[in-house]
Structure formats: C-alpha cells, structure tokens
C-alpha positions in Angstrom: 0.0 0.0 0.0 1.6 3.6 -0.9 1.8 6.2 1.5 -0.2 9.6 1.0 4.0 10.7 0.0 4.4 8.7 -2.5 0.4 8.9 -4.1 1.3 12.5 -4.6 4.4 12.0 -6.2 2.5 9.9 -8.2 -0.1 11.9 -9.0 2.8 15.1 -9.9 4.9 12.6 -11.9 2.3 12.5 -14.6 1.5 16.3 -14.8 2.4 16.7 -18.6 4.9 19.0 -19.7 2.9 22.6 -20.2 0.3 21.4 -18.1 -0.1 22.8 -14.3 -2.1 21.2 -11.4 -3.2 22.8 -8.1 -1.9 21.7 -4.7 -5.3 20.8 -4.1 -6.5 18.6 -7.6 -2.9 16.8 -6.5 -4.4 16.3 -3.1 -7.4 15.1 -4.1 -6.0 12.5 -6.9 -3.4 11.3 -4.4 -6.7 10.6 -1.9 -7.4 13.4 0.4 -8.7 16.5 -1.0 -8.3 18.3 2.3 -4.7 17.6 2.2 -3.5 20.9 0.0 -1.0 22.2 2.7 0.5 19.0 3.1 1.2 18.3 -0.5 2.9 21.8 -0.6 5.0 19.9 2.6 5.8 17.3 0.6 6.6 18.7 -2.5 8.9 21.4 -0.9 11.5 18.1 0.1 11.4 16.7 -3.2 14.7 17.2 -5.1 14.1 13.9 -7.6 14.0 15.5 -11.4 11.6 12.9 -12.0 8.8 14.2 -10.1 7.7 18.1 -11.7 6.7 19.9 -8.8 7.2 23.0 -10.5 4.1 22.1 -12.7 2.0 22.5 -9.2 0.5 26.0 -8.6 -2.1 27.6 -5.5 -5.7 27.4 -6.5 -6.0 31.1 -6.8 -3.5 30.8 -10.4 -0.5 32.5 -8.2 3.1 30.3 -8.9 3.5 29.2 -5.3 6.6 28.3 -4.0 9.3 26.0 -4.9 12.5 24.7 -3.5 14.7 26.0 -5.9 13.5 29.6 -6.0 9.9 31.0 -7.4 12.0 32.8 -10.2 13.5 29.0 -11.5 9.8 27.4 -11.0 8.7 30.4 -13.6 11.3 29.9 -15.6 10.4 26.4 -15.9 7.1 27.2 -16.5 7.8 29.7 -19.4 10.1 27.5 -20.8 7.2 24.3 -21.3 4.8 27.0 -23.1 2.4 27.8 -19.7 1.7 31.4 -19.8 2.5 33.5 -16.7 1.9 37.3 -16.3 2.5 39.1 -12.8 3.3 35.5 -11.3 -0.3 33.8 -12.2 -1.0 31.7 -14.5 -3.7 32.7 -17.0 -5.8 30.1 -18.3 
C-alpha cells in the first residue's frame, strides 16, 4: 500500500509537460482533498527531477513556492509553453 507521500508524487509525476495542477486537484488525486498544505510539505522536500513539482500552482493561479527559487519554477514554467503574467498563470 503507498503512503499519501508517494500517491502525490505519483499523481505530480504524470503532470504533462505545459500542463499545471493545483496543490489541491494533486491532493485530491493522491486521496485526500483536504490535504493541500501538506502536499505543498511534501513537494517542498522533493529534489528527484523525476517528479515536476514546478508544474503544481495555489488554486488562486498564483506560482507558489518552490524549493529552488519561485523565479527558476517560472522559468520552468515559461520554458514548457504555460503562460504566466504578474506570477499567475492565466488560463
């Protein structure tokens, strides 16, 4: 049985590339859509390349945070076609 840790990786390892997810649709996939804050927790620790938690944004479109730096998460961002202006994404 997976741990809610490794659902949510899960769940953020198949975010397609130009494609963003909110803390809270990752909670929910990974099985407990109160769980928001604590997949912004567990995503904060992750430093595997394999799991994209750059593509995973606040439910109000603002970028979040990231353990690399906001402006690198962005970047990212940019770089795989989503389109950002004053640090939201716009749909």
């Amino acid at each position: 049985m997976q741990t809610f840790t490794q659902k949510v990786k899960s769940v953020v390892a198949k975010i397609p590339r130009g494609r963003v997810l909110t803390y809270t649709e990752v909670a929910k996939r990974a099985g407990r859509p109160k769980a928001a804050r604590a997949v912004g927790n567990i995503l904060s620790k992750n430093y595997d390349p394999k799991i994209p938690c750059h593509r995973v944004v606040r439910s109000d479109g603002k970028i979040g945070g990231y353990n690399r730096g906001v402006k690198l998460k962005i970047q990212k961002l940019k770089n795989e076609g989503v389109k950002i202006s004053n640090r939201k994404i716009r749909h």
